[in-house]
C-alpha positions in Angstrom: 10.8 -13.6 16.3 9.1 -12.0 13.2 5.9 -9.5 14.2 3.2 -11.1 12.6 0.6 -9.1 10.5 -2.8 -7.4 12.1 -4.6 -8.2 9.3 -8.2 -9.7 9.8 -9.0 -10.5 6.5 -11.5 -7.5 6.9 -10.0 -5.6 3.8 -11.7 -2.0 3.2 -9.9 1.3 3.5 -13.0 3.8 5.6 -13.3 7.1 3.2 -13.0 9.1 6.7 -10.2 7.6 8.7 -8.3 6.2 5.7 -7.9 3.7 8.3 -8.7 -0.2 7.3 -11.7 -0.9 9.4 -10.4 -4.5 9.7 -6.7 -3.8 11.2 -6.7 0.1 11.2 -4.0 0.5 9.2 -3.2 3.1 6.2 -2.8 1.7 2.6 1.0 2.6 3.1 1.2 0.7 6.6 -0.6 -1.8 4.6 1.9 -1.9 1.4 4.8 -1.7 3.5 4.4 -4.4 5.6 5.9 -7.2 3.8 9.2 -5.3 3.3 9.5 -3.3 6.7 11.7 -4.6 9.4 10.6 -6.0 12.9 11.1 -2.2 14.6 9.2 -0.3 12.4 6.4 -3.7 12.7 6.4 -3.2 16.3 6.1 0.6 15.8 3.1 0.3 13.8 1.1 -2.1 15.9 1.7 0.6 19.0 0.0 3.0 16.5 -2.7 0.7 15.8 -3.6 0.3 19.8 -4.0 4.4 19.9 -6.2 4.2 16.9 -8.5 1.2 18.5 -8.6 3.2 22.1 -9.2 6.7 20.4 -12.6 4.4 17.9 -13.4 3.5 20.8 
C-alpha cells in the first residue's frame, strides 16, 4: 500500500518553524516526497505527529 501525502493544499513554509503550516513538513520532506520510499514516508508522518502535539 503506498503512504499517501499529508499535504493540505495549505502551501506556505512559516519563517520560524521552517515547518509548512499546512502539513508541517520541511521544504526537503516536501521535495523528497515523490521519490522517497514507503519507510522513509511512514518515518516522516511519525515526525509530523510530534510536531502537531509539540504546536499544540
Amino acid at each position: 500500500m503506498t503512504v499517501a501525502s499529508p499535504c493540505t493544499n495549505v502551501c506556505a513554509i512559516d519563517p520560524d518553524s521552517g515547518y509548512c503550516v499546512g502539513c508541517l513538513r520541511t521544504i526537503d520532506e516536501i521535495a523528497g516526497w515523490g521519490a522517497a520510499d514507503d519507510g522513509w514516508k511512514r518515518a516522516t508522518l511519525e515526525k509530523l505527529k510530534r510536531r502537531a502535539v509539540r504546536k499544540g
